[in-house]
Backbone as XML, in Angstrom:
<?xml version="1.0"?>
<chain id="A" units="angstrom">
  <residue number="1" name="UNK">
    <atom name="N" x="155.054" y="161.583" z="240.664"/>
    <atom name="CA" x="154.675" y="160.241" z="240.252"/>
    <atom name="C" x="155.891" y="159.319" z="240.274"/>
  </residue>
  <residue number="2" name="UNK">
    <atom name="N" x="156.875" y="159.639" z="239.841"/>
    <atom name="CA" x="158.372" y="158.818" z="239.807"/>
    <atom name="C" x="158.768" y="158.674" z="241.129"/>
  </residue>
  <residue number="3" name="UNK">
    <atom name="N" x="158.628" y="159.763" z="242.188"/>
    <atom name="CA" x="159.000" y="159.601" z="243.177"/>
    <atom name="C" x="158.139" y="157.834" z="244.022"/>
  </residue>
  <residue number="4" name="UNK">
    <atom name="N" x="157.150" y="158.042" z="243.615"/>
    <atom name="CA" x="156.002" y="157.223" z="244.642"/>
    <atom name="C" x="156.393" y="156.230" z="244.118"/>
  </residue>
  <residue number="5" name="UNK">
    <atom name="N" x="156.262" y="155.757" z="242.586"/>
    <atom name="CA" x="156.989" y="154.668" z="241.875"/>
    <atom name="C" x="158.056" y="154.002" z="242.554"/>
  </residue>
  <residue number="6" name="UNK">
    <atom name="N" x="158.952" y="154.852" z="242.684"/>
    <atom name="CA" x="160.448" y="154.750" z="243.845"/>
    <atom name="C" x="160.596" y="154.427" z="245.300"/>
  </residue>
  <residue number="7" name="UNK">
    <atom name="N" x="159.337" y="154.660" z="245.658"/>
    <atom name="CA" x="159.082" y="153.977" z="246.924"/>
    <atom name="C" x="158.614" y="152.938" z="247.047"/>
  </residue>
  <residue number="8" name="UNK">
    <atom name="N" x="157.792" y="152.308" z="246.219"/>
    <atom name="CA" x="156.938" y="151.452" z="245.743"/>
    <atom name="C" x="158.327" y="150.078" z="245.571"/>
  </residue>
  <residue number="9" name="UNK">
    <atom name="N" x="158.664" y="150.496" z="244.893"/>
    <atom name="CA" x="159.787" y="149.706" z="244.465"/>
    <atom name="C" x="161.767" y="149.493" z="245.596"/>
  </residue>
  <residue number="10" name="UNK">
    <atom name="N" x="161.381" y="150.482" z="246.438"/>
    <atom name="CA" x="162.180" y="150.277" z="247.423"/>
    <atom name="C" x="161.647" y="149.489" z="248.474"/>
  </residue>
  <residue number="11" name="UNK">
    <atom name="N" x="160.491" y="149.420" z="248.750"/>
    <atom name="CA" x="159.241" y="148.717" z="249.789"/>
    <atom name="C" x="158.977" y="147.414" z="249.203"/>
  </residue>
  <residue number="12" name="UNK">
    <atom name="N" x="159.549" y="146.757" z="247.865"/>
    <atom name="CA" x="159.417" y="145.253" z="247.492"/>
    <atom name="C" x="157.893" y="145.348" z="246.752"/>
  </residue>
  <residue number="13" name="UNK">
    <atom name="N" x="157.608" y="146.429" z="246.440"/>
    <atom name="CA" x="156.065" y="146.210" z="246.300"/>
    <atom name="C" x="156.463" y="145.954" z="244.851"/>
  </residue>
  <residue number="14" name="UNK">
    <atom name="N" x="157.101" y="146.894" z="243.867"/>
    <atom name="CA" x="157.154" y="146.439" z="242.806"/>
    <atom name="C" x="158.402" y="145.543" z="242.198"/>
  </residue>
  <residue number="15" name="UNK">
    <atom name="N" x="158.342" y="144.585" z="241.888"/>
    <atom name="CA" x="159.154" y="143.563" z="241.385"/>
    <atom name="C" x="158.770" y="143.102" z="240.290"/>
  </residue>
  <residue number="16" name="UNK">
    <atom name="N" x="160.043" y="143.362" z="238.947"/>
    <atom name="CA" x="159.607" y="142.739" z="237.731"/>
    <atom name="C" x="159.611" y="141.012" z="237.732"/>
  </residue>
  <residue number="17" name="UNK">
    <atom name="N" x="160.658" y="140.553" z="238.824"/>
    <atom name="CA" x="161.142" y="139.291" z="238.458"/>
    <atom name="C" x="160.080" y="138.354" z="239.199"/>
  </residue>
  <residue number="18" name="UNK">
    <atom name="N" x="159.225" y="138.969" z="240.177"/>
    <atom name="CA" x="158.157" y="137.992" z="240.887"/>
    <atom name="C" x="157.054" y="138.188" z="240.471"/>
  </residue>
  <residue number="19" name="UNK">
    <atom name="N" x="156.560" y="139.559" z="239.259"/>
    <atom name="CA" x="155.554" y="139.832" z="238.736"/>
    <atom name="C" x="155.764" y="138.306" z="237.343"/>
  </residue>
  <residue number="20" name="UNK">
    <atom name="N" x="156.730" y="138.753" z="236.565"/>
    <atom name="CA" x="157.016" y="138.164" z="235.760"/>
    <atom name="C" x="157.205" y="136.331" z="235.912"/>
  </residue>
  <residue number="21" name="UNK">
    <atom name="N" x="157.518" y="135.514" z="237.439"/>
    <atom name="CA" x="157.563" y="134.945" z="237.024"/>
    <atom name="C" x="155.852" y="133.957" z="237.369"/>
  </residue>
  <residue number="22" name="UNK">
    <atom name="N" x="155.355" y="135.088" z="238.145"/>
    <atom name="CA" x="153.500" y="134.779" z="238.188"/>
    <atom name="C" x="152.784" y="134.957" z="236.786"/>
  </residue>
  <residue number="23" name="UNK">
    <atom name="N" x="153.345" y="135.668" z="236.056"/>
    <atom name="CA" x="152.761" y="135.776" z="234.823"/>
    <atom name="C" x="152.980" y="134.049" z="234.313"/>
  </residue>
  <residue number="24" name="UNK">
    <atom name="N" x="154.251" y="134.089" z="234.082"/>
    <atom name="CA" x="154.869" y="132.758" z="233.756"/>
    <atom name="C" x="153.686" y="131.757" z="234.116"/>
  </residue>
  <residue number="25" name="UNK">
    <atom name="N" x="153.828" y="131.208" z="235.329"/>
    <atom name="CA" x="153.140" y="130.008" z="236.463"/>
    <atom name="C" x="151.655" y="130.383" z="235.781"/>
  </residue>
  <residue number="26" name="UNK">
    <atom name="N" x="151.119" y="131.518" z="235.485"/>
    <atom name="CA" x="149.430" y="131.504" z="235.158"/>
    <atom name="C" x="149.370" y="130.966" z="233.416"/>
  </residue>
  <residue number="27" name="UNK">
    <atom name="N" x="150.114" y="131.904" z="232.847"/>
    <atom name="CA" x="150.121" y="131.321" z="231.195"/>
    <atom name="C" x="150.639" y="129.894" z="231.130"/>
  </residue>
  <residue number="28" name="UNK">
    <atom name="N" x="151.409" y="129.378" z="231.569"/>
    <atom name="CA" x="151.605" y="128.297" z="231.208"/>
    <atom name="C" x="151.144" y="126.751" z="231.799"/>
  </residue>
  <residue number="29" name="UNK">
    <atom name="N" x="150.411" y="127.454" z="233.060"/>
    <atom name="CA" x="149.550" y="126.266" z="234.024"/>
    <atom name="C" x="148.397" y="126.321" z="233.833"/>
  </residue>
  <residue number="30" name="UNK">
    <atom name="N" x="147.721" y="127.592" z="233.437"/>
    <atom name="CA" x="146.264" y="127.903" z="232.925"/>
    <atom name="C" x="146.268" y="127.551" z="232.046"/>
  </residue>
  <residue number="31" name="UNK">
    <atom name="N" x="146.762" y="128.480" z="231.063"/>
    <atom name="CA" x="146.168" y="128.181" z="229.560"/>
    <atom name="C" x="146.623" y="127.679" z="228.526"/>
  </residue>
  <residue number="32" name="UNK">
    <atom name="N" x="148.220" y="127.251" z="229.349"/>
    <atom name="CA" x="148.801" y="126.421" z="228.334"/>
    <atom name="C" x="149.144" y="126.891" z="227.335"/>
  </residue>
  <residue number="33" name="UNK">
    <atom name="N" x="149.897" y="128.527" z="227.639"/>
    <atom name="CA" x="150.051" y="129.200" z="226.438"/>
    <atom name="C" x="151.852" y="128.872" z="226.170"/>
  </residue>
  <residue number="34" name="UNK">
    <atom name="N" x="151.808" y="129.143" z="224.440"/>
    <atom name="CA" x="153.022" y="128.774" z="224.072"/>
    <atom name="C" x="154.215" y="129.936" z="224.230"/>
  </residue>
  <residue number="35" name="UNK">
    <atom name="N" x="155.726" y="129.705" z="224.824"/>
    <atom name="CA" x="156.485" y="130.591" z="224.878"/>
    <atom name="C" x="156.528" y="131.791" z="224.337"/>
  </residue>
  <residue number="36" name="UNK">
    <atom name="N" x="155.609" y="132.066" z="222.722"/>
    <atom name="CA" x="155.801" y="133.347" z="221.814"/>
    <atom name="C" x="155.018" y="134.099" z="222.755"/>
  </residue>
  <residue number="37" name="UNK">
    <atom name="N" x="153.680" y="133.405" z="222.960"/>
    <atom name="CA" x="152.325" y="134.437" z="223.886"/>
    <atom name="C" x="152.891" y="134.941" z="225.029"/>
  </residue>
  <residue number="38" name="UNK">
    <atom name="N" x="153.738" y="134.287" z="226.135"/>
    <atom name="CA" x="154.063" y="134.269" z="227.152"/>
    <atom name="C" x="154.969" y="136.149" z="226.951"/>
  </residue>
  <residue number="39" name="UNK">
    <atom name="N" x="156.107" y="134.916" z="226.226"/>
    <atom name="CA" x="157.189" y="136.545" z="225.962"/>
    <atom name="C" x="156.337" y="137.796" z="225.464"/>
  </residue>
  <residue number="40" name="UNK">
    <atom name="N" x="155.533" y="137.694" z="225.046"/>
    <atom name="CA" x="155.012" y="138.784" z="224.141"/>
    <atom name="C" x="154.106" y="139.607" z="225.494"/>
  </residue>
  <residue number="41" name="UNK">
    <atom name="N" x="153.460" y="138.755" z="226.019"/>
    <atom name="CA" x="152.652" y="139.736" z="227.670"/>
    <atom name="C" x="153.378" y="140.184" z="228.427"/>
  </residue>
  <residue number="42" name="UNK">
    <atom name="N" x="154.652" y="139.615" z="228.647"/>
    <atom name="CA" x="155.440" y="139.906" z="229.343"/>
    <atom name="C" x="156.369" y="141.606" z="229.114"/>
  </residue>
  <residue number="43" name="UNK">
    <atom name="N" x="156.676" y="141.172" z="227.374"/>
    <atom name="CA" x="157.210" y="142.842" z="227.048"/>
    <atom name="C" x="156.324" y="143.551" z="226.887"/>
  </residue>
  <residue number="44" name="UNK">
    <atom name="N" x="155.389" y="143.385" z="226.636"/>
    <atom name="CA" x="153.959" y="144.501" z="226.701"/>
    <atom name="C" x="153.924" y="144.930" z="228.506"/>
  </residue>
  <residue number="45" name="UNK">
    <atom name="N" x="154.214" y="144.975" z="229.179"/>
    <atom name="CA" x="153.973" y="144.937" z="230.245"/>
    <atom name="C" x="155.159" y="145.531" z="230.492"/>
  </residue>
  <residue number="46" name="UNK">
    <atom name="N" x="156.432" y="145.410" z="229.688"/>
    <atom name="CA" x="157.358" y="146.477" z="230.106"/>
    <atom name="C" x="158.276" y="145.602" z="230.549"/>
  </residue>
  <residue number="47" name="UNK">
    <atom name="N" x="158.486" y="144.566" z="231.011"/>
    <atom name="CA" x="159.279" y="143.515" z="231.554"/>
    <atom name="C" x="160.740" y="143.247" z="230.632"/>
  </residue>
  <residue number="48" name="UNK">
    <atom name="N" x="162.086" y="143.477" z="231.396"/>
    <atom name="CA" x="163.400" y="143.328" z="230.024"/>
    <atom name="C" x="163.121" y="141.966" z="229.989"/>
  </residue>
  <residue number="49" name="UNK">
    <atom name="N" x="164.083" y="141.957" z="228.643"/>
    <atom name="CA" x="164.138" y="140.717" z="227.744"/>
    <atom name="C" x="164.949" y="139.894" z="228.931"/>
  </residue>
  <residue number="50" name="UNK">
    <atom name="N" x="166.128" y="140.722" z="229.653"/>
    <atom name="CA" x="166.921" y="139.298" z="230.889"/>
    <atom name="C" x="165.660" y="139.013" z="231.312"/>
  </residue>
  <residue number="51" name="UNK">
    <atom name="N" x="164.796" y="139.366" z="232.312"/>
    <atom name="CA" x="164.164" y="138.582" z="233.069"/>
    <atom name="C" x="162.864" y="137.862" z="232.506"/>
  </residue>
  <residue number="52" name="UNK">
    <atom name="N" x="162.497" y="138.375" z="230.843"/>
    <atom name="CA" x="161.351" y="137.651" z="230.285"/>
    <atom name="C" x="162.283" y="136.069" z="229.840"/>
  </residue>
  <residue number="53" name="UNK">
    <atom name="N" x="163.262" y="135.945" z="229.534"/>
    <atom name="CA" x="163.897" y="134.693" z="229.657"/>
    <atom name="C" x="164.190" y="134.139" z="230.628"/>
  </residue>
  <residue number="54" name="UNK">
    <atom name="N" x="164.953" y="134.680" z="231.749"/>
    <atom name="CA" x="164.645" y="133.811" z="233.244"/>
    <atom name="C" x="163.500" y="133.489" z="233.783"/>
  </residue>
  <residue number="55" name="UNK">
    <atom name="N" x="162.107" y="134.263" z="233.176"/>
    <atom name="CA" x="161.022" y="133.351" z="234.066"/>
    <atom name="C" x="160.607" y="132.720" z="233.232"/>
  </residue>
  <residue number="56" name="UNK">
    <atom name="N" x="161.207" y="132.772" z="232.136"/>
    <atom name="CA" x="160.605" y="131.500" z="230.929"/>
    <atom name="C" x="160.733" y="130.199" z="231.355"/>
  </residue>
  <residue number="57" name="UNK">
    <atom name="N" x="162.276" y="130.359" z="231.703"/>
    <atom name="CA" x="163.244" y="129.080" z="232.137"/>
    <atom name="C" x="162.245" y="128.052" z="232.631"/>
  </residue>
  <residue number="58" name="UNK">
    <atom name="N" x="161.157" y="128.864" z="233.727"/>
    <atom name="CA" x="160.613" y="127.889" z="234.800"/>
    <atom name="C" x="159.086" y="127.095" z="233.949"/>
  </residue>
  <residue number="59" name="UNK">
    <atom name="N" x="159.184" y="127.260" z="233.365"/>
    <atom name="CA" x="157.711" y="127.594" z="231.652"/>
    <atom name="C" x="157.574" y="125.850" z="231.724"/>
  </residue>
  <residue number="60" name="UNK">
    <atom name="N" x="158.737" y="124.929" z="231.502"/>
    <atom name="CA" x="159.020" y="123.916" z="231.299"/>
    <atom name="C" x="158.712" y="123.797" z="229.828"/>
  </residue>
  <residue number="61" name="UNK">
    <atom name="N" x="158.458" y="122.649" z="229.609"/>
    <atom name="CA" x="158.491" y="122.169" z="228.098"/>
    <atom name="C" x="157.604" y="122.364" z="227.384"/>
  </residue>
  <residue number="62" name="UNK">
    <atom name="N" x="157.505" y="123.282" z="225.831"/>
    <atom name="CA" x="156.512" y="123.786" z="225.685"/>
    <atom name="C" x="156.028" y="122.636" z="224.443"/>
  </residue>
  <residue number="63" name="UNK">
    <atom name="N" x="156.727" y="121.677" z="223.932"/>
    <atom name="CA" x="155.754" y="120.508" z="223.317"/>
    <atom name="C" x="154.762" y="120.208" z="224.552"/>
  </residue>
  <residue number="64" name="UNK">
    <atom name="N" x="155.305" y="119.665" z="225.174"/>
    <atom name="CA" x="154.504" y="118.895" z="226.383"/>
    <atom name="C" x="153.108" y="119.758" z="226.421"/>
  </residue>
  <residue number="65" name="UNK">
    <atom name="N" x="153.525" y="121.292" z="226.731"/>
    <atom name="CA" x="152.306" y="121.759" z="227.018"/>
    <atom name="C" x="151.306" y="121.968" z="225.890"/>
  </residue>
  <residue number="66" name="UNK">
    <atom name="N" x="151.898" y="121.920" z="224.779"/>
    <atom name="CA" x="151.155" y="122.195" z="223.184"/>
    <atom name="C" x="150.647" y="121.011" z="222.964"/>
  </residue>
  <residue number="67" name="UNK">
    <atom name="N" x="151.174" y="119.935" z="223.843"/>
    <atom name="CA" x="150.384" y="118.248" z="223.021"/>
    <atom name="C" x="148.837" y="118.439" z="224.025"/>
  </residue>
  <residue number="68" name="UNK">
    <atom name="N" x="149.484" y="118.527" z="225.510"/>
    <atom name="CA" x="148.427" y="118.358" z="226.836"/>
    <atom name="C" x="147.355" y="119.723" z="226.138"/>
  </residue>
  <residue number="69" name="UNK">
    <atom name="N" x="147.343" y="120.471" z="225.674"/>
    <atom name="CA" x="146.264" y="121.493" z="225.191"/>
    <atom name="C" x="145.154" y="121.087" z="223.778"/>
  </residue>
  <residue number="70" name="UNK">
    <atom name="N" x="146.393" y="120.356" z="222.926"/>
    <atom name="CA" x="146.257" y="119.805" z="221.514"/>
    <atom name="C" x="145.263" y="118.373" z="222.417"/>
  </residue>
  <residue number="71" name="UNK">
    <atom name="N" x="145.648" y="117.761" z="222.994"/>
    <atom name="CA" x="144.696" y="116.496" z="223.535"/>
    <atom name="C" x="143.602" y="116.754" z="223.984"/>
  </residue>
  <residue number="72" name="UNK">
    <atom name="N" x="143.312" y="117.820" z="225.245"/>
    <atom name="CA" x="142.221" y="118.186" z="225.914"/>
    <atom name="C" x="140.933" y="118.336" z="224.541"/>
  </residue>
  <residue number="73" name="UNK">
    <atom name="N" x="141.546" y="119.606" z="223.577"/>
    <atom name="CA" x="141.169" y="119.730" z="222.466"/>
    <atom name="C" x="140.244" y="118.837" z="221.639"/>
  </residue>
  <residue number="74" name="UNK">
    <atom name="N" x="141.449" y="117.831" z="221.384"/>
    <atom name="CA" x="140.968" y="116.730" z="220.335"/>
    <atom name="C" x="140.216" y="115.529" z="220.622"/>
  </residue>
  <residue number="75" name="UNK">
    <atom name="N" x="139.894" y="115.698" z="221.730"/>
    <atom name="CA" x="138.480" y="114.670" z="222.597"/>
    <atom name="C" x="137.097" y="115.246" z="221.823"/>
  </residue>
  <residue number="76" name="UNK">
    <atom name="N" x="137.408" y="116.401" z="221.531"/>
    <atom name="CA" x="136.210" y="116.893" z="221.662"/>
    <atom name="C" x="135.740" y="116.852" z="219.907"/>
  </residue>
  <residue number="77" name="UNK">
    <atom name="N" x="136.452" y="116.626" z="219.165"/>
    <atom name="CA" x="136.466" y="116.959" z="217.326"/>
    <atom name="C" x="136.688" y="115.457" z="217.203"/>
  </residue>
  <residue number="78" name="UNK">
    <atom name="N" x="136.174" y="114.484" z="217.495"/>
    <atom name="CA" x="136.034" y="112.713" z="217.077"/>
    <atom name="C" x="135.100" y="112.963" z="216.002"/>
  </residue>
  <residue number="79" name="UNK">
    <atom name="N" x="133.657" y="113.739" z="215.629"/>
    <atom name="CA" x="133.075" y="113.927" z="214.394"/>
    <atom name="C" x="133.921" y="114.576" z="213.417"/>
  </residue>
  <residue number="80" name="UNK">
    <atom name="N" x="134.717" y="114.827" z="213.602"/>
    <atom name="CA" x="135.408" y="116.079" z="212.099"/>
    <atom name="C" x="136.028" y="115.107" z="211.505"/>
  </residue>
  <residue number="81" name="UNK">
    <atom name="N" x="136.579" y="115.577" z="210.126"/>
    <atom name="CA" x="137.056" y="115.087" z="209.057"/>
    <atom name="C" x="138.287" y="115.438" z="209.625"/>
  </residue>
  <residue number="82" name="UNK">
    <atom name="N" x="139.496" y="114.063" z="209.921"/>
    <atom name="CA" x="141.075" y="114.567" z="210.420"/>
    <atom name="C" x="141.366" y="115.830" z="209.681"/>
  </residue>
  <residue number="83" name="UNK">
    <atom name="N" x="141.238" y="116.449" z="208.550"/>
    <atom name="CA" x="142.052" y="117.622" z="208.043"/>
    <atom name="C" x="141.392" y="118.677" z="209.144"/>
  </residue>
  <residue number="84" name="UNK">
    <atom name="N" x="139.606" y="118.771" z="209.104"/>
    <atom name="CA" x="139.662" y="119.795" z="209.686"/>
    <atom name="C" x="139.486" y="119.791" z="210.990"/>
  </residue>
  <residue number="85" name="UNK">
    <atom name="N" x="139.662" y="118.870" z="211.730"/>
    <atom name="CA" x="140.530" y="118.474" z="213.047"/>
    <atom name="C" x="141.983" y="119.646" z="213.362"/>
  </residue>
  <residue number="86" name="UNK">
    <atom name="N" x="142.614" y="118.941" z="212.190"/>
    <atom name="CA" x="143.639" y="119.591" z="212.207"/>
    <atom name="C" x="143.891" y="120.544" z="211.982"/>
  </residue>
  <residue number="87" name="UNK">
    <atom name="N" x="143.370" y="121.004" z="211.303"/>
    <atom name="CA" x="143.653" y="122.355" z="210.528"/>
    <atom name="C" x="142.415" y="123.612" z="212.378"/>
  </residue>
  <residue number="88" name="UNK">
    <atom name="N" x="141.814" y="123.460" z="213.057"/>
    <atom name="CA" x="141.407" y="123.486" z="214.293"/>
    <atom name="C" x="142.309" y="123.817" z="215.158"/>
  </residue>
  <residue number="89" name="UNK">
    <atom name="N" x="142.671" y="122.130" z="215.210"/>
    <atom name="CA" x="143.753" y="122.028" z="216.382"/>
    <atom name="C" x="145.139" y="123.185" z="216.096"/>
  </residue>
  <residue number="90" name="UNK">
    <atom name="N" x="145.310" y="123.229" z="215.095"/>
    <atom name="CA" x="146.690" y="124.130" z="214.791"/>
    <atom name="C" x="146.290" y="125.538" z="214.769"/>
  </residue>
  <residue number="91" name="UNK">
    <atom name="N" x="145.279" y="126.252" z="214.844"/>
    <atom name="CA" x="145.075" y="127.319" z="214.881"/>
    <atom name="C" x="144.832" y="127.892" z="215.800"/>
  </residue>
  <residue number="92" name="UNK">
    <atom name="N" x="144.306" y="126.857" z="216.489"/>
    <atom name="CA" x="144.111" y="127.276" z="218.247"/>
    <atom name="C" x="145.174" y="127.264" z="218.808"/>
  </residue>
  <residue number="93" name="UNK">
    <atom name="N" x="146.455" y="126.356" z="218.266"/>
    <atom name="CA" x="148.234" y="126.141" z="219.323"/>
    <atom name="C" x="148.789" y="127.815" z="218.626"/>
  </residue>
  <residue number="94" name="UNK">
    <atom name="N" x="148.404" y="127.946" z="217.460"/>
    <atom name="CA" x="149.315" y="128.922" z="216.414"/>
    <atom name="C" x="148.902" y="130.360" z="218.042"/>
  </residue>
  <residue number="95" name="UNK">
    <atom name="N" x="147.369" y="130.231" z="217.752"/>
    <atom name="CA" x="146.818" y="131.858" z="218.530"/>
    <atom name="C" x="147.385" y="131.643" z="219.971"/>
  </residue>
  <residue number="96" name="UNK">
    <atom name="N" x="147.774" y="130.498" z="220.552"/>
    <atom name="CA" x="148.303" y="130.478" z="222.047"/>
    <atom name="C" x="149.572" y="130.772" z="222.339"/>
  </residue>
  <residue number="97" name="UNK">
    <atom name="N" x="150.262" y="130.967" z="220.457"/>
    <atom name="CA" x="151.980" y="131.223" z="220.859"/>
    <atom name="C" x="152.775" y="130.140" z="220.387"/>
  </residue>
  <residue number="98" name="UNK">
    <atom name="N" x="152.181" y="129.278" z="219.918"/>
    <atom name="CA" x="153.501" y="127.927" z="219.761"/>
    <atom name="C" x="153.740" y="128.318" z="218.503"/>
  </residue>
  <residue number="99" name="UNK">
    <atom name="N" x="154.942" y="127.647" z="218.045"/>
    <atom name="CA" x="155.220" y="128.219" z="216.676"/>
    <atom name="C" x="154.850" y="127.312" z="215.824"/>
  </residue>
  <residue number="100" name="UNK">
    <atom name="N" x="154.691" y="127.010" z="214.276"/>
    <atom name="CA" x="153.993" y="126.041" z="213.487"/>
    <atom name="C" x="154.711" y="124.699" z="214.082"/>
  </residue>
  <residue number="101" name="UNK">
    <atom name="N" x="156.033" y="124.238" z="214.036"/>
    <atom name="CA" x="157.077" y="123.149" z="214.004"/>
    <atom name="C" x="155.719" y="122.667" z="215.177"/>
  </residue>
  <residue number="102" name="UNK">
    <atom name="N" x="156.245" y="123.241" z="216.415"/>
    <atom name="CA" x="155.826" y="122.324" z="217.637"/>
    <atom name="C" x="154.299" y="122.047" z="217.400"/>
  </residue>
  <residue number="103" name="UNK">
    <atom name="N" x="153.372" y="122.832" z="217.177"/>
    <atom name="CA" x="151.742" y="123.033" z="216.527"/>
    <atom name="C" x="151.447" y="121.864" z="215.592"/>
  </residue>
  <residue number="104" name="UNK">
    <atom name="N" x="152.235" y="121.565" z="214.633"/>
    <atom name="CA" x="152.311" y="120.373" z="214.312"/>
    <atom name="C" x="152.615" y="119.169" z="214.583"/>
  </residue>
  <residue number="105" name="UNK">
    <atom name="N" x="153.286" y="119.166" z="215.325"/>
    <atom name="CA" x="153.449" y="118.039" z="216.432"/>
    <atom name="C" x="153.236" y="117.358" z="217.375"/>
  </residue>
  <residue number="106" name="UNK">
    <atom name="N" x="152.314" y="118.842" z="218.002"/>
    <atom name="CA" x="151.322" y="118.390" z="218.964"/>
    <atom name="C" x="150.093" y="117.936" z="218.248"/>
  </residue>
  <residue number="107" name="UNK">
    <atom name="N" x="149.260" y="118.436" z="217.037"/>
    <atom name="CA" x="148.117" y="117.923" z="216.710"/>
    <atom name="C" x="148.462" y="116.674" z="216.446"/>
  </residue>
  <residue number="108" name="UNK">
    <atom name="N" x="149.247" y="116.415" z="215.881"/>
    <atom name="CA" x="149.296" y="115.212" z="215.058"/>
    <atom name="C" x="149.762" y="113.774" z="216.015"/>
  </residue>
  <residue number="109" name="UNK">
    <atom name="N" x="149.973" y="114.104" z="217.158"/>
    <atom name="CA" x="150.384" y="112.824" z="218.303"/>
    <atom name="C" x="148.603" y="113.195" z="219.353"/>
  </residue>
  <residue number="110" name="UNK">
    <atom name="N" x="148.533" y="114.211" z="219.028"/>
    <atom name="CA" x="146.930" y="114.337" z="219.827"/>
    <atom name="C" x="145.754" y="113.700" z="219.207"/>
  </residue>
  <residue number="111" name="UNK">
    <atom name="N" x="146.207" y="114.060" z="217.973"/>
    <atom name="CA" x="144.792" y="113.324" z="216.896"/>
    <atom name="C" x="144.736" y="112.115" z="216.326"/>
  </residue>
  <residue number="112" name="UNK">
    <atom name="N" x="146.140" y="111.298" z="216.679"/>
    <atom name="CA" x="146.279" y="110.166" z="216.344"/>
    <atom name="C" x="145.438" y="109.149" z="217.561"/>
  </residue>
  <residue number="113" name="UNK">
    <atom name="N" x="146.067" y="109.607" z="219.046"/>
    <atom name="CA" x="145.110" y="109.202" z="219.923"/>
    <atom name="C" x="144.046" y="109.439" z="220.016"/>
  </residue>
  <residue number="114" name="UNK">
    <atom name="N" x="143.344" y="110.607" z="219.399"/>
    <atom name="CA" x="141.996" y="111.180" z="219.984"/>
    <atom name="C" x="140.558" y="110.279" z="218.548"/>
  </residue>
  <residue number="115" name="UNK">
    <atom name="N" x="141.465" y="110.228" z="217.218"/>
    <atom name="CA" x="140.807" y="110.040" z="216.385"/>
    <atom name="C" x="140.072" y="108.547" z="215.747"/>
  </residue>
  <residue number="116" name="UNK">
    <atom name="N" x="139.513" y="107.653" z="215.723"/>
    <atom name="CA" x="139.713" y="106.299" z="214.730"/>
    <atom name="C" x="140.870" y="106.785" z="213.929"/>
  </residue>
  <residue number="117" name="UNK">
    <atom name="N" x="140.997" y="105.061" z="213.330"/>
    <atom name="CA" x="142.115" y="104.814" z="212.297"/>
    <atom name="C" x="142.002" y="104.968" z="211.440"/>
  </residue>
  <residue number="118" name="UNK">
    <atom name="N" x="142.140" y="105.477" z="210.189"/>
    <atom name="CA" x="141.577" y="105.563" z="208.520"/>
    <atom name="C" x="142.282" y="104.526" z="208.193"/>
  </residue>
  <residue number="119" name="UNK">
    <atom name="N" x="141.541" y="103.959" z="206.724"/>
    <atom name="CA" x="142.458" y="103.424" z="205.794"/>
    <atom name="C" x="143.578" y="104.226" z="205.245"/>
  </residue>
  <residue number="120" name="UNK">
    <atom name="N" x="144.481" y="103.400" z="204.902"/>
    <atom name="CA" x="145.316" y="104.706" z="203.951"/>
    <atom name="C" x="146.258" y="105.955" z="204.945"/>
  </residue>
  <residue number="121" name="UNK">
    <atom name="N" x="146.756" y="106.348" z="203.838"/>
    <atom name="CA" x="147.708" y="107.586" z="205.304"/>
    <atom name="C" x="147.285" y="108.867" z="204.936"/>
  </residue>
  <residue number="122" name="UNK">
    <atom name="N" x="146.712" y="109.201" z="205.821"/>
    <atom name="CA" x="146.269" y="110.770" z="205.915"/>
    <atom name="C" x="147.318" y="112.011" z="206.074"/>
  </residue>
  <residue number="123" name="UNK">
    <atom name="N" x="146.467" y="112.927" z="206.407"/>
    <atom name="CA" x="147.436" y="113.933" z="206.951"/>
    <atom name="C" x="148.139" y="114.373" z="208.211"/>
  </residue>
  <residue number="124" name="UNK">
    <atom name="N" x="147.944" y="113.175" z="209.273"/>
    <atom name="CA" x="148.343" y="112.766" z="210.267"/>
    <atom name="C" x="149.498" y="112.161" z="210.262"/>
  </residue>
  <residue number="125" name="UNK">
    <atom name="N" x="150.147" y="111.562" z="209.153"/>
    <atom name="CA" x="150.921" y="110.731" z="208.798"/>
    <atom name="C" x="152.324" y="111.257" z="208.711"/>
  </residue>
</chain>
């Protein structure tokens, strides 16, 4: 079995760094998943930590992608009460990998556009 592995991998067939950085290009162009999710499929999969950070590199900006997910999102929750908008929107960025900081940052510039204005300052604020 090691042997065939070894051929496999002398023949270009197996490559961590072009597996890894297609993983990359699908999680983060598909589904808009946040850097934690990304790294985390990546070492499950056996992939070292050097090259789960070099194909991160190419990931680009993961607010950007946590707001553009947080927006698509928040078109759709114009009936909810902003908390549980929010409290939504952040649980869905939390399960995709973003960490709270950015999760909050994206709902809250997503739901400001996506939502009416209240009186008063909410939890958007």
């Amino acid at each position: 079995m090691v042997t065939a592995l070894e051929d496999l991998q002398r023949a270009g067939l197996i490559e961590d760094r072009r597996f890894a950085a297609a993983v990359v290009r699908d999680q983060s162009d598909r589904r808009l998943a946040g850097d934690r999710a990304i790294r985390q499929a990546l070492r499950a999969k056996g992939v070292s930590q050097e090259i789960v950070e070099e194909a991160l590199s190419s990931a680009g900006d993961e607010l950007a992608r946590a707001t553009e997910l947080a927006s698509r999102r928040a078109a759709r929750m114009a009936g909810l009460p902003p908390e549980a908008a929010f409290r939504r929107l952040f649980g869905l960025l939390t399960r995709r990998g973003y960490g709270p900081g950015t999760a909050r940052e994206a709902c809250s510039a997503a739901l400001r556009d996506a939502l009416p204005p209240t009186i008063g300052p909410g939890p958007l604020d």
